[in-house]
KEDO-50553 format. One record per atom (N, C-alpha, C, O, CB): residue in one letter; x, y, z negated. Coordinates in steps of 0.2 Angstrom, whole numbers, padded with zeros to 4 digits, always signed. Each point is the difference from the previous one (the first is absolute). Last residue first. Glycine has a CB too. Example, Ala and Ser with C-alpha at 12.3 -4.5 7.8 and 13.67 -1.06 7.14 Angstrom:
// KEDO-50553
S+0064-0011-0035 S+0004+0006-0001 S-0004+0005-0003 S+0003+0006-0001 S+0003-0009+0011 A-0004-0025-0010 A-0004+0006+0000 A+0004+0006+0000 A+0005-0001-0003 A-0014-0005-0003 
//
This chain:
// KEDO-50553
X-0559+0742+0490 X-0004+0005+0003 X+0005+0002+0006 X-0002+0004+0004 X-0005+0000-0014 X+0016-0027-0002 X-0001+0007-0002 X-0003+0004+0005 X+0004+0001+0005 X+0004-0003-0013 X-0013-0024+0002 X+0005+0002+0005 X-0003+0009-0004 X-0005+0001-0003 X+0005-0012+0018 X-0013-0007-0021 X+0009+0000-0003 X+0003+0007+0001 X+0002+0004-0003 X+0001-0017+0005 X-0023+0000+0008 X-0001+0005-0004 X+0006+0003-0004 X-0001+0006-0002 X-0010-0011+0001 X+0013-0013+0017 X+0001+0007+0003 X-0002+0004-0005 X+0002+0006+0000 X-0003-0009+0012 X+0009-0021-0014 X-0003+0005-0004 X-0001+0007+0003 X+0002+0005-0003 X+0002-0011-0005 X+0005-0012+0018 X-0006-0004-0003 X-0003+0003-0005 X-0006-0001-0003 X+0010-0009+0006 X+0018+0016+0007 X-0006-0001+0007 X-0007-0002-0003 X-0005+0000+0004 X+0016-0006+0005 X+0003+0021-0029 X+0002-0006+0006 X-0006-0001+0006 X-0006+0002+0001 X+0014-0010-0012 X+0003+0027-0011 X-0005-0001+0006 X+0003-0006+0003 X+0006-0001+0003 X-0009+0013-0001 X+0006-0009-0027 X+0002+0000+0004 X-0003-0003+0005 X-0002-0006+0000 X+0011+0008-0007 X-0014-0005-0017 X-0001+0004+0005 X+0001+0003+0007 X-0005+0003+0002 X+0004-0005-0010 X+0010-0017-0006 X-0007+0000+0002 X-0003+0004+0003 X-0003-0001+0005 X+0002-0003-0012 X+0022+0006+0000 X+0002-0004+0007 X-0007+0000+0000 X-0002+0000+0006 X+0015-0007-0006 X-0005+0012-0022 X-0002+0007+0007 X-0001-0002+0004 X-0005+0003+0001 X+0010+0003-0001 X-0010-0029-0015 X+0002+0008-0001 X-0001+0004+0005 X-0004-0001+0004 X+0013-0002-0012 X-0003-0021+0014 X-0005+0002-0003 X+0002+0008-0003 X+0006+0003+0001 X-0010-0017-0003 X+0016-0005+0013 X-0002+0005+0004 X-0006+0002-0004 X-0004+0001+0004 X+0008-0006+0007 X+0006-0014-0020 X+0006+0005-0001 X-0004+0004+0005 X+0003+0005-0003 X+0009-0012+0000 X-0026-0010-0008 X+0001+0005+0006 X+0003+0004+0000 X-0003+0006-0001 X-0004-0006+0002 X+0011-0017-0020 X-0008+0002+0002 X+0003+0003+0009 X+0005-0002+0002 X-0012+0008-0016 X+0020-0016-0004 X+0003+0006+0005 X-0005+0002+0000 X+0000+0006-0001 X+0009-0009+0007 X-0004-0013-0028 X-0005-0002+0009 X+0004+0010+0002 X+0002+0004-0004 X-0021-0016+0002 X+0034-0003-0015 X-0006+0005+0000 X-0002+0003+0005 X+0004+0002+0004 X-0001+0001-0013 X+0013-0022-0008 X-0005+0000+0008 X-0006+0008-0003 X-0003+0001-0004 X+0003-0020+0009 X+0016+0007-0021 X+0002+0007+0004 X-0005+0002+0006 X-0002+0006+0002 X+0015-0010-0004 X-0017-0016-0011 X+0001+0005-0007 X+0002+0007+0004 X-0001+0005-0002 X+0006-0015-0008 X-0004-0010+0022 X-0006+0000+0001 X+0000+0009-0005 X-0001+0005+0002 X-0002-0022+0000 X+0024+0005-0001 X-0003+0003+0008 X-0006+0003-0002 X+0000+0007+0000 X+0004-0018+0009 X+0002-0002-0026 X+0005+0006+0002 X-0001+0006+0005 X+0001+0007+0000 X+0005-0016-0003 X-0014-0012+0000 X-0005+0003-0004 X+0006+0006-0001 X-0002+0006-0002 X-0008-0016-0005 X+0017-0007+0022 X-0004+0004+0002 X-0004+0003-0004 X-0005+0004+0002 X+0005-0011+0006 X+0019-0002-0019 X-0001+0006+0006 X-0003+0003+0006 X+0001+0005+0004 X+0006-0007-0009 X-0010-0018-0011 X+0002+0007-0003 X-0001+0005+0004 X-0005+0004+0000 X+0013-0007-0006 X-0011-0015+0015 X-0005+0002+0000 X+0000+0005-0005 X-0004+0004+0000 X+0000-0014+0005 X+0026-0001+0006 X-0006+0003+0002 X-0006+0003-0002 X-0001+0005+0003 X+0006-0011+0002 X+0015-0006-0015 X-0003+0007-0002 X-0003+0003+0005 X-0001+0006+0000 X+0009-0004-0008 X+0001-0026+0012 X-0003+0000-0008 X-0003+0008-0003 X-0004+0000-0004 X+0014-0011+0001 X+0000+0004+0028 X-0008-0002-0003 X+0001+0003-0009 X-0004+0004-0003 X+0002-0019+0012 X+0020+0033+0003 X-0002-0009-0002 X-0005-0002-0002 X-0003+0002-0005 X+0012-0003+0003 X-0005+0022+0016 X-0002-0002-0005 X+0000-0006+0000 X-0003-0004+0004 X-0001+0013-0006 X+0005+0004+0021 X+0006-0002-0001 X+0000-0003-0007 X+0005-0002-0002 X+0001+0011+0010 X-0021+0002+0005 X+0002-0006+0005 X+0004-0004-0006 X+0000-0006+0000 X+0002+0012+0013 X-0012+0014-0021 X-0002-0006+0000 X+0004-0004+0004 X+0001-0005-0004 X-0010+0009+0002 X+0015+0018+0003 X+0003-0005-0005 X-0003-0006+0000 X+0003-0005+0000 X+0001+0014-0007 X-0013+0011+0018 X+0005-0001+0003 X+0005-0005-0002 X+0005-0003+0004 X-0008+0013-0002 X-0016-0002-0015 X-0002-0005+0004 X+0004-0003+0005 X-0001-0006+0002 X-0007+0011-0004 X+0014+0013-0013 X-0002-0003-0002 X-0001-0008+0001 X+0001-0005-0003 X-0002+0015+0000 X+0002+0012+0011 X+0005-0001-0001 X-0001-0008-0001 X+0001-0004+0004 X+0003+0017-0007 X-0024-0002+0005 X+0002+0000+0006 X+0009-0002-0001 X+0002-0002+0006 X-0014+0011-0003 X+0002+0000-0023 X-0003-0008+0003 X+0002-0002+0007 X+0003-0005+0000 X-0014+0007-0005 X+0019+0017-0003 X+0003-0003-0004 X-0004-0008+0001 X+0002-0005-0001 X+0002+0017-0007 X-0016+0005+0018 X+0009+0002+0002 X+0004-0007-0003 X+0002-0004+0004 X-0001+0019-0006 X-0024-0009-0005 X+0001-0005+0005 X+0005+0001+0003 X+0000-0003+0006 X-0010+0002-0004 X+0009+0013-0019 X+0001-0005-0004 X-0003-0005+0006 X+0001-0006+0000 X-0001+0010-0014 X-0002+0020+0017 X+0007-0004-0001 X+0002-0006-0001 X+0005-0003+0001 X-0002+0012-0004 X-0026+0001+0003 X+0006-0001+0006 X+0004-0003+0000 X+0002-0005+0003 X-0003+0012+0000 X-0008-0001-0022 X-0002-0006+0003 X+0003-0001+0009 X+0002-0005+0003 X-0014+0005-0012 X+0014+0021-0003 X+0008-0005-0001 X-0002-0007+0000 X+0004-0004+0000 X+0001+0012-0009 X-0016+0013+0026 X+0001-0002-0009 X+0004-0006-0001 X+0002-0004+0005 X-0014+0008-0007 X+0006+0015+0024 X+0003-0005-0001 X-0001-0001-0009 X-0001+0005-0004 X+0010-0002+0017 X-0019+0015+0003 X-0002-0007+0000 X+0003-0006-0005 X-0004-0005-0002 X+0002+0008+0014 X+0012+0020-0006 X-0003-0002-0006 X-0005-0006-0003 X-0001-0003-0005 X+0004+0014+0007 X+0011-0005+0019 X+0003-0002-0007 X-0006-0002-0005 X+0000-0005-0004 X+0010+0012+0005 X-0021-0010+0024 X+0003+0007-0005 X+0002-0002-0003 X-0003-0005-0002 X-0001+0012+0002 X+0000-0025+0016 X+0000+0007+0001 X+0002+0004-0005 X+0005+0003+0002 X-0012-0005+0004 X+0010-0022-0001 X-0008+0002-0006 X-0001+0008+0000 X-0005+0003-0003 X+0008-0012-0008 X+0015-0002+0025 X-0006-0005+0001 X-0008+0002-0005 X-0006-0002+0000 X+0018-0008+0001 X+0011+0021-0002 X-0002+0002+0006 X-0007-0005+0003 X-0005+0002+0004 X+0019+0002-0002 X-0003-0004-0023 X-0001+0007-0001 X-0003-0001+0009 X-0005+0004+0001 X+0016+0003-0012 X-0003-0028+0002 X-0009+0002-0003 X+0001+0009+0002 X-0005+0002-0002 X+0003-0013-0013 X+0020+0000+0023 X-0005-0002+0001 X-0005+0004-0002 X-0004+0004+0002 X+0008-0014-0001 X+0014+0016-0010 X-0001+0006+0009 X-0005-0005+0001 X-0005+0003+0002 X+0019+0002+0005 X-0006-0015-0027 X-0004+0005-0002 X-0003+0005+0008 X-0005+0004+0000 X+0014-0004-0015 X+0005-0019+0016 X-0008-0002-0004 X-0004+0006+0002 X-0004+0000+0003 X+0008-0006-0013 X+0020+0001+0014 X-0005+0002+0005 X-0007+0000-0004 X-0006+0003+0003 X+0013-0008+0007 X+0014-0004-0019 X+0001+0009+0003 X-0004+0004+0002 X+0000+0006+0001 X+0008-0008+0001 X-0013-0022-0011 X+0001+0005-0004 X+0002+0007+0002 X-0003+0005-0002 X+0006-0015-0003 X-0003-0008+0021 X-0007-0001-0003 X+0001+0007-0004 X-0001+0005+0003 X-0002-0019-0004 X+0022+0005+0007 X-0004+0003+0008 X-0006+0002-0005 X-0002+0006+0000 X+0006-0016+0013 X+0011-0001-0026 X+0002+0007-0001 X-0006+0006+0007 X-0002+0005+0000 X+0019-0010-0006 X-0019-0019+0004 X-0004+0002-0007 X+0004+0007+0002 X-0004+0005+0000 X+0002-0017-0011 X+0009-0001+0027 X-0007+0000+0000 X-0003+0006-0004 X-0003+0005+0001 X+0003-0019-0001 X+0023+0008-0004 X+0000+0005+0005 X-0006+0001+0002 X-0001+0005+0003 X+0011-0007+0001 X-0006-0015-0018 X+0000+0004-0003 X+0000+0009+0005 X-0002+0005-0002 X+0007-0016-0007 X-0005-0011+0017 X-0007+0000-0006 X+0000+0007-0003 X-0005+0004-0001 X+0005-0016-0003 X+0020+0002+0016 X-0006+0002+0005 X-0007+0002-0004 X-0004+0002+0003 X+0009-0010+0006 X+0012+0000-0021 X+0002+0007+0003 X-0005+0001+0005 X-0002+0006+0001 X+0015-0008-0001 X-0015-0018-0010 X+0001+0007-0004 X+0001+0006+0002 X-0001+0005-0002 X+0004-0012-0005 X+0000-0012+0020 X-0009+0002-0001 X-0001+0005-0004 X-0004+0004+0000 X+0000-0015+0000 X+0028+0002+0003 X-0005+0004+0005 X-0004+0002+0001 X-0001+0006+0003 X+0003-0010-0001 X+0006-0011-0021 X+0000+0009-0001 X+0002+0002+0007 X+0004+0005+0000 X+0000-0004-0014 X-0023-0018+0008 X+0006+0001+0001 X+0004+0006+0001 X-0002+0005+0003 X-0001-0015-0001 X-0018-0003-0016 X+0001+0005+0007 X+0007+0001-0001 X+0003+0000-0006 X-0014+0006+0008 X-0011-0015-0017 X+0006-0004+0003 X-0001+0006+0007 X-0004+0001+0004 X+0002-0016-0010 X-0005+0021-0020 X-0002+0001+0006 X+0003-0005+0006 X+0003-0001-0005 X-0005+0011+0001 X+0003-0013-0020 X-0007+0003+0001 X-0002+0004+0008 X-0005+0001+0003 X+0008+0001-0018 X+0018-0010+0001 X-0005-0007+0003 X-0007+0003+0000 X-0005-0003-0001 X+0012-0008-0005 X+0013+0022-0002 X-0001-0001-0003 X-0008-0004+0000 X-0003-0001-0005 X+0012+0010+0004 X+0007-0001+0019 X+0003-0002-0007 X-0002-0005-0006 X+0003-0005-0003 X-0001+0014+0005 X-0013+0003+0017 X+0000-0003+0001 X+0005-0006-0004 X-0001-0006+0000 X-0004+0013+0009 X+0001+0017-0016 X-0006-0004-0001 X+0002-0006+0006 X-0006-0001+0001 X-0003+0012-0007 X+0025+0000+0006 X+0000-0001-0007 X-0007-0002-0002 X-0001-0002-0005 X+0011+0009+0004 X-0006+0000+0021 X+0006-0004+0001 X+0000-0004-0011 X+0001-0005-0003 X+0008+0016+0017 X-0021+0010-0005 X-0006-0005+0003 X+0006-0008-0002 X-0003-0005+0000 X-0006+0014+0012 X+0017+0012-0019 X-0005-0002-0005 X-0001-0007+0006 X+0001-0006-0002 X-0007+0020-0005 X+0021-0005+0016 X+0003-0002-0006 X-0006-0002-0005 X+0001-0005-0003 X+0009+0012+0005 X-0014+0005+0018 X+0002-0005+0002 X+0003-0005-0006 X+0000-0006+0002 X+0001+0013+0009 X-0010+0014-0014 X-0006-0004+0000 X+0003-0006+0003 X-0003-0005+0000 X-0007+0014+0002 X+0028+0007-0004 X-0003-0003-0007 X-0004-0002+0001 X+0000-0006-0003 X+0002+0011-0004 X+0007+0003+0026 X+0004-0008-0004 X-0004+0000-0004 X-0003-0006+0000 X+0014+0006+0000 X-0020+0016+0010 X-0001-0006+0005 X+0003-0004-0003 X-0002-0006+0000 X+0001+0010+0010 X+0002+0017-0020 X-0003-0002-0001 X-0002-0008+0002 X-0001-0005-0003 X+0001+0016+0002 X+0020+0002+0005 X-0002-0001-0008 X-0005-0004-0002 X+0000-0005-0003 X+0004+0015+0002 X-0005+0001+0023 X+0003-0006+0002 X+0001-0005-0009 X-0002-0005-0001 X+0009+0012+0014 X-0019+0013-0012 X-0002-0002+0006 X+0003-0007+0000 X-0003-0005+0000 X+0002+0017+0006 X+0010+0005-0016 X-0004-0001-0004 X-0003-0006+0002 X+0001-0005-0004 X-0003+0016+0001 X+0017+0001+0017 X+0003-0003-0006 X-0003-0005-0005 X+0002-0004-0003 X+0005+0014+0004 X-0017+0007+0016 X+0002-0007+0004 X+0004-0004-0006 X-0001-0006+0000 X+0003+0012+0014 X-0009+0013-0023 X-0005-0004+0002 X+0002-0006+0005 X-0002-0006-0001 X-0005+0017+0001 X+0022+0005-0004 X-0001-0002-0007 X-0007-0006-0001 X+0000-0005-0004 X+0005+0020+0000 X-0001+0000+0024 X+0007-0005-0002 X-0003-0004-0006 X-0001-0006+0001 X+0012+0014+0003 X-0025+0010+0001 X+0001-0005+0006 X+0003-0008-0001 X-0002-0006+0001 X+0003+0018+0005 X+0000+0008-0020 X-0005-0003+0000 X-0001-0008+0003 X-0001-0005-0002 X-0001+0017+0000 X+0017+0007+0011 X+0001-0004-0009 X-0004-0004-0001 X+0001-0006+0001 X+0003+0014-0007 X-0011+0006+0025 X+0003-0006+0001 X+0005-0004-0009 X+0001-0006-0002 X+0000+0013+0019 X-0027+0006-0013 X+0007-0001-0005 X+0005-0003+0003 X+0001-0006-0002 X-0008+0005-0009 X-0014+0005+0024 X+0001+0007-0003 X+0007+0000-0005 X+0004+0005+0000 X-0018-0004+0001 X+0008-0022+0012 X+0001+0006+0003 X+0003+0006-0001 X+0005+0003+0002 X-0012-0008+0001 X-0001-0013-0018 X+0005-0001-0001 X+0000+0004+0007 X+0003+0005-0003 X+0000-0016-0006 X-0024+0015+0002 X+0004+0000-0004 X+0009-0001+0000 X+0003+0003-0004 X-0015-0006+0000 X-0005-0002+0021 X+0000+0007-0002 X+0006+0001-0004 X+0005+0003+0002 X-0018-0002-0001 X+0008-0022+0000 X+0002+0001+0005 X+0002+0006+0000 X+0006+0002+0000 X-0012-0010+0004 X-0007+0001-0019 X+0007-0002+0000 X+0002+0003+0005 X+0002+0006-0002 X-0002-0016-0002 X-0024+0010-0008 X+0005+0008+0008 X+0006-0003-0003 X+0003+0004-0004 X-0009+0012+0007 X-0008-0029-0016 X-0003+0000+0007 X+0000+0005+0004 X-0003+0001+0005 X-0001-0006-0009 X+0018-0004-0014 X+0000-0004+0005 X-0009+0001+0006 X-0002-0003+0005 X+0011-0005-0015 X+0000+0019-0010 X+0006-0001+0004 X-0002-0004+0005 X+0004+0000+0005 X+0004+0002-0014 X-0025+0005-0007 X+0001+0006+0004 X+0007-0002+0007 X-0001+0002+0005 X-0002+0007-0018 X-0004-0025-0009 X-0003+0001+0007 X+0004+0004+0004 X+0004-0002+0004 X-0014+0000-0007 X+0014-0005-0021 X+0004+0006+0006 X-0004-0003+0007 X+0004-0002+0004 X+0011+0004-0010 X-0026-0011-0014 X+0001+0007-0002 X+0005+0004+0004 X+0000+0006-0001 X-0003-0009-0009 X-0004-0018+0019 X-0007+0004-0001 X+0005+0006-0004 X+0000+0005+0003 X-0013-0015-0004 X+0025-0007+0004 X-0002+0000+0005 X-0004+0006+0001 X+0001+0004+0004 X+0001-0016-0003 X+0005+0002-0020 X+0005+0005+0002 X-0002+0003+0007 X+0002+0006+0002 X+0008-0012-0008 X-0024-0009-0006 X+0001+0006-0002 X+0005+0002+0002 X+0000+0006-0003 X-0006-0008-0005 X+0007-0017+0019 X-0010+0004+0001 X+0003+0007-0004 X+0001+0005+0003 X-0013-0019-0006 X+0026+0000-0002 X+0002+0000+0006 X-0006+0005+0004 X+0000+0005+0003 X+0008-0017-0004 X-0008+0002-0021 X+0003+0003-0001 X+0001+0005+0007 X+0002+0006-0001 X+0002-0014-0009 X-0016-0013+0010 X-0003+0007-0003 X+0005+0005-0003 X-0003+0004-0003 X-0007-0010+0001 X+0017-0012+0014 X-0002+0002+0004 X-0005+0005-0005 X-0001+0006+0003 X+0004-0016+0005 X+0013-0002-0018 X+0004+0002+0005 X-0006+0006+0003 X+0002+0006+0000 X+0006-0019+0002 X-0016-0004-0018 X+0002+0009-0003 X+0003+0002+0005 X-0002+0006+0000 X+0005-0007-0012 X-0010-0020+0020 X-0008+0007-0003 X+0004+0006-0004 X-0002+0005+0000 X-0010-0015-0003 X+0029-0008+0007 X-0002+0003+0007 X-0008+0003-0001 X-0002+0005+0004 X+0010-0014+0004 X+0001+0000-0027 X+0005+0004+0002 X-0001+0003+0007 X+0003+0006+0001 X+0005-0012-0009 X-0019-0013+0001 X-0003+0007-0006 X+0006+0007+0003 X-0002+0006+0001 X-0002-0016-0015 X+0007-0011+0020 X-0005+0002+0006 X-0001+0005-0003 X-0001+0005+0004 X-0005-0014+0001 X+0029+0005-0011 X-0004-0003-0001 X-0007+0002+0005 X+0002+0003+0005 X+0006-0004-0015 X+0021+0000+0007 X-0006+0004+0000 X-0005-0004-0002 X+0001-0005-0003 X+0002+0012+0011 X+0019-0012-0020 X-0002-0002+0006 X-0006+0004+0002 X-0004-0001-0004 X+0010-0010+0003 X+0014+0017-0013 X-0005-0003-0001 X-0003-0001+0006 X+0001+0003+0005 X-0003+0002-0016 X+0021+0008+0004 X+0000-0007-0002 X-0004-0002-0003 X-0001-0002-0006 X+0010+0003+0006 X-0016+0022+0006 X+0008+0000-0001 X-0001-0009-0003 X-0003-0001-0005 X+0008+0017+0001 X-0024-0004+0022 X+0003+0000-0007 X+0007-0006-0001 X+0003-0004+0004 X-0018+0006-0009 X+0012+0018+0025 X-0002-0008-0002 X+0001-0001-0008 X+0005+0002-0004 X-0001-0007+0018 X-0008+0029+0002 X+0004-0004-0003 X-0003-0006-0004 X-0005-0001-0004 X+0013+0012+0003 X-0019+0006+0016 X+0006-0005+0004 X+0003-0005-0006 X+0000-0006+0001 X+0004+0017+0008 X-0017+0010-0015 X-0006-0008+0002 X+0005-0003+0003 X+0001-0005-0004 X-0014+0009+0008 X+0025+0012-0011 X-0004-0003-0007 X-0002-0005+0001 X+0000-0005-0003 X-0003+0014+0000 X+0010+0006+0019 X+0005-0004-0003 X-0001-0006-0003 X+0002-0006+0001 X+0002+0015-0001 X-0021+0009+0008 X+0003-0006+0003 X+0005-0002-0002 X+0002-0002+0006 X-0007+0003+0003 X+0001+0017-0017 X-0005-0004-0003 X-0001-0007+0004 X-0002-0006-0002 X-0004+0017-0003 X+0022+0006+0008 X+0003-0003-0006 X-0005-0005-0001 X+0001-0006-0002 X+0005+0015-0004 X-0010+0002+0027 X+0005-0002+0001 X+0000-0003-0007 X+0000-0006+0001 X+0004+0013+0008 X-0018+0009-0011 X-0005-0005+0004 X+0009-0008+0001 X+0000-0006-0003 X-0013+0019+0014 X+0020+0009-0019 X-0007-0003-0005 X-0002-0005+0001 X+0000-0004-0005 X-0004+0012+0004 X+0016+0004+0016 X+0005-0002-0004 X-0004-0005-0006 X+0002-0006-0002 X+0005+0018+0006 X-0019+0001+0014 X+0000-0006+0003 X+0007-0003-0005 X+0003-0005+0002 X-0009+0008+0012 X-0001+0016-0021 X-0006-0006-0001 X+0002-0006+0004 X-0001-0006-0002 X-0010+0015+0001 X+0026+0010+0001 X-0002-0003-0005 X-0003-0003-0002 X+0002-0003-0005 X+0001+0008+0005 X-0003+0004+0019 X+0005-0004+0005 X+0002-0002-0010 X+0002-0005+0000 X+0005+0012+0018 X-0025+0007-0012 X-0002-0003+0003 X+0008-0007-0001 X+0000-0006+0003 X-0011+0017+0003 X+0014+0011-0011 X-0006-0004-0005 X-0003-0006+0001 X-0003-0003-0005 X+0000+0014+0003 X+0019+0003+0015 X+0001-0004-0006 X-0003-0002-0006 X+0001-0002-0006 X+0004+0006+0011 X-0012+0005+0017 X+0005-0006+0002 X+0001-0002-0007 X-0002-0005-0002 X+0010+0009+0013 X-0019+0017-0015 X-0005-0006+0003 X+0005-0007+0001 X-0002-0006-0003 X-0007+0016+0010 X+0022+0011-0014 X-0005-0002+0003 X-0004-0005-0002 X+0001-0003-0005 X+0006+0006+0012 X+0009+0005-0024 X+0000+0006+0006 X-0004+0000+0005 X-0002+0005+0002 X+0011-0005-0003 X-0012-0009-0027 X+0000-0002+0010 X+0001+0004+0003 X-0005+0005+0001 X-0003-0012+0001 X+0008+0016-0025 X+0003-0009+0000 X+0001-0003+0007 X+0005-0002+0002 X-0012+0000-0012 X+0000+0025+0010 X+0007-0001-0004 X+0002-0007-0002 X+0005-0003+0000 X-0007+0013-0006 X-0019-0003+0020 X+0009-0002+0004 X+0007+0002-0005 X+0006+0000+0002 X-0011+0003+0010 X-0019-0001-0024 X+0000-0008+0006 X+0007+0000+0001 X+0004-0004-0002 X-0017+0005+0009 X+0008+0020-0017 X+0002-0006-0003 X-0001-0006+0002 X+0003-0004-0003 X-0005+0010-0005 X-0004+0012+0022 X+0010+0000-0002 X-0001-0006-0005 X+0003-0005+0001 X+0002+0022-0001 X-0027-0015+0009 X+0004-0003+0005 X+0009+0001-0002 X+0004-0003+0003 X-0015+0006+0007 X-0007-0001-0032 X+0000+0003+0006 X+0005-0004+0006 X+0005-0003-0002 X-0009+0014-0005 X-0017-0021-0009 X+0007+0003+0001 X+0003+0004+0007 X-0002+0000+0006 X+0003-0010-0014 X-0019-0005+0004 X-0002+0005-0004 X+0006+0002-0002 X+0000+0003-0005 X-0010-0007+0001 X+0005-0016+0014 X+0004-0003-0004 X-0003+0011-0004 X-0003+0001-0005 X+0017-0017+0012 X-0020+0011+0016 X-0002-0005-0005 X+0001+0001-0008 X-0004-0002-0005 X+0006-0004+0015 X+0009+0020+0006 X-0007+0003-0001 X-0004-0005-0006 X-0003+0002-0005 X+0003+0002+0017 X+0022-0009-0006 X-0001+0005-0003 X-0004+0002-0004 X-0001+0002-0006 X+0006-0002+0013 X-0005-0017+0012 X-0001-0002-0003 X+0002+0003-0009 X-0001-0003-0005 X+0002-0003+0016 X-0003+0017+0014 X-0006-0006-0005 X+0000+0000-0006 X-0003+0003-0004 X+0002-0011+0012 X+0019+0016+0002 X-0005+0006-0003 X-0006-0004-0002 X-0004+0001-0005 X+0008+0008+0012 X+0012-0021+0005 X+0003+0001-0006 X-0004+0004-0004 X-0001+0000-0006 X+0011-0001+0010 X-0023-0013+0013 X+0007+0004+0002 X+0000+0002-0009 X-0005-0001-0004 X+0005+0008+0022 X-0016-0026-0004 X+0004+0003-0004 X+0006+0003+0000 X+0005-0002+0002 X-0011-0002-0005 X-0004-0010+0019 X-0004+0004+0001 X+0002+0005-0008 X-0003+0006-0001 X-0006-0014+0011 X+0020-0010-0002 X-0001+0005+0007 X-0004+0007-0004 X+0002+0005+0002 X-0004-0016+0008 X+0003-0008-0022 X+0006-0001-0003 X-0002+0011+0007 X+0000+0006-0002 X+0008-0027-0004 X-0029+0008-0002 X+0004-0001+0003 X+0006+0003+0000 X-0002+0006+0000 X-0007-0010+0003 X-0011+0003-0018 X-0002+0004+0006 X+0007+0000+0005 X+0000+0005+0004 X-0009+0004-0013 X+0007-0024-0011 X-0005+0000+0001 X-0002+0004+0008 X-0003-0002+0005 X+0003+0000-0018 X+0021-0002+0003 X-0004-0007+0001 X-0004+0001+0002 X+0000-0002+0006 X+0002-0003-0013 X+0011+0023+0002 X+0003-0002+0008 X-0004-0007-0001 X+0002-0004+0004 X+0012+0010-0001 X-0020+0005-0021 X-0002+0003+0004 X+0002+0000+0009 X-0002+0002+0005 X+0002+0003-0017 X+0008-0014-0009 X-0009-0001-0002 X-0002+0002+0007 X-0005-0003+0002 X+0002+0005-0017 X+0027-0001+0011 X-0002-0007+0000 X-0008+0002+0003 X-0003-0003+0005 X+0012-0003-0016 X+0000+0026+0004 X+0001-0001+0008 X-0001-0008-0001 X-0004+0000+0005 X+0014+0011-0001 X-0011-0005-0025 X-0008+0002+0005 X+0002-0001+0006 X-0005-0002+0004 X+0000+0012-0011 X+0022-0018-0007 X-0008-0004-0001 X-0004+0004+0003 X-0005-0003+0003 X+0005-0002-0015 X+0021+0014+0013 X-0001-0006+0003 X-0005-0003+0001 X-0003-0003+0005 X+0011+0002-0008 X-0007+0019-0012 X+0002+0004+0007 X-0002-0008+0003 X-0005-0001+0002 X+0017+0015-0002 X-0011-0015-0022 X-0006+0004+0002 X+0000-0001+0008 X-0004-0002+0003 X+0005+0010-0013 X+0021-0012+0000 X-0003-0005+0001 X-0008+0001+0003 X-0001-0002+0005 X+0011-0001-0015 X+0006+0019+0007 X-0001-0003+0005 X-0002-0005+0000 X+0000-0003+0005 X+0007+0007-0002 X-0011+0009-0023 X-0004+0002+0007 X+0003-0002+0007 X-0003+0001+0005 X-0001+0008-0012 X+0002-0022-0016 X+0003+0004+0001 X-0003+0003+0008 X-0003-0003+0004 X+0014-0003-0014 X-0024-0010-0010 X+0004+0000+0006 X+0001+0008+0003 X-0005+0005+0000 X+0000-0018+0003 X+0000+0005-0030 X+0000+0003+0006 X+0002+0000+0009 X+0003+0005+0002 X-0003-0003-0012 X-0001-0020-0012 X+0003+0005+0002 X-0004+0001+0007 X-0003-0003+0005 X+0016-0001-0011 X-0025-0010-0014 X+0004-0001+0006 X+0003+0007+0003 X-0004+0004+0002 X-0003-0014+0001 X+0000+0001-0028 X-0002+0005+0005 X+0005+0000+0006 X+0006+0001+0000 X-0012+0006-0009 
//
């Protein structure tokens, strides 16, 4: 029988469920109280604010990328090792959304945060620099570790921004679902073709192919209704 989760633990998973879904801005500590059915003193006996509830998940999010960073131990990667890279990376991606689509917001409101983010930030840029250097290693991409570095600052451009794309191009958070995400991780993905050696091209275009997920009419949804020159029925009384 699996143990109880404890009530700061409780407390993270709903402020998680709830800065994913209805946005990080728009929940305050009593929300999440309310949520959880407790009262606002037993919330700020574990969290005094909101900053810190918010600056533990990105503690959470931080270990779980470690994890995806770290290379297998005296073995050489593999293609199989870049489809685990990338769906591991999709699910971290999708269960701490919230952080990347009011960053900005987010490291304003926290300057700690801030810091600890720019530190993260760079932590990061070596290790995809170290992964892509070790799949050229391992004769599967041919690039030089220029290219790597430039590739990898590509892939980090893509990744920070994904999520403020699809929020400002698809209109409401809640539009958003985790096939989204997985054209994030396609869209990464393609940035590497150049650089694959003939013999796993067509792998990894069924690689490519296995992620691809059409956009349709990013202008679709609210934005239909909305009064224009070619709709004056639109237009409000």
């Amino acid at each position: 029988m699996a143990a109880k989760p404890s009530t700061r633990d409780r407390i993270l998973q709903a402020s998680l469920d709830l800065f994913n879904t209805q946005g990080e801005r728009n929940i305050t500590t009593n929300h999440i109280a309310s949520h959880l059915g407790m009262s606002p003193g037993n919330l700020y006996y574990h969290f005094r604010n909101k900053p810190m509830i918010v600056a533990e998940l990105f503690n959470e999010f931080e270990r779980k990328m470690e994890v995806f960073f770290t290379l297998p131990e005296a073995a050489s990667v593999t293609l199989e090792d870049k489809a685990r890279y990338l769906e591991s990376l999709l699910e971290l991606l999708w269960q701490f959304r919230f952080l990347h689509q009011g960053l900005e917001y987010l490291l304003e409101a926290d300057p700690a945060l801030a810091v600890r983010y720019r530190q993260f930030a760079q932590l990061s840029l070596r290790s995809t620099q170290s992964i892509y250097q070790a799949f050229a290693d391992a004769g599967i991409l041919r690039l030089s570790p220029q290219q790597a570095e430039a590739l990898s600052i590509n892939v980090w451009i893509v990744l920070s921004s994904w999520m403020q794309f699809l929020t400002t191009t698809r209109g409401i958070q809640s539009d958003l679902d985790e096939q989204l995400m997985r054209r994030g991780i396609y869209q990464i993905l393609v940035l590497e073709e150049g650089y694959v050696v003939p013999a796993y091209q067509e792998a990894v275009r069924s690689l490519c192919d296995s992620l691809y997920v059409p956009l349709g009419d990013i202008s679709d949804g609210d934005d239909a209704a909305a009064p224009t020159a070619t709709n004056p029925a639109a237009a409000p009384e």
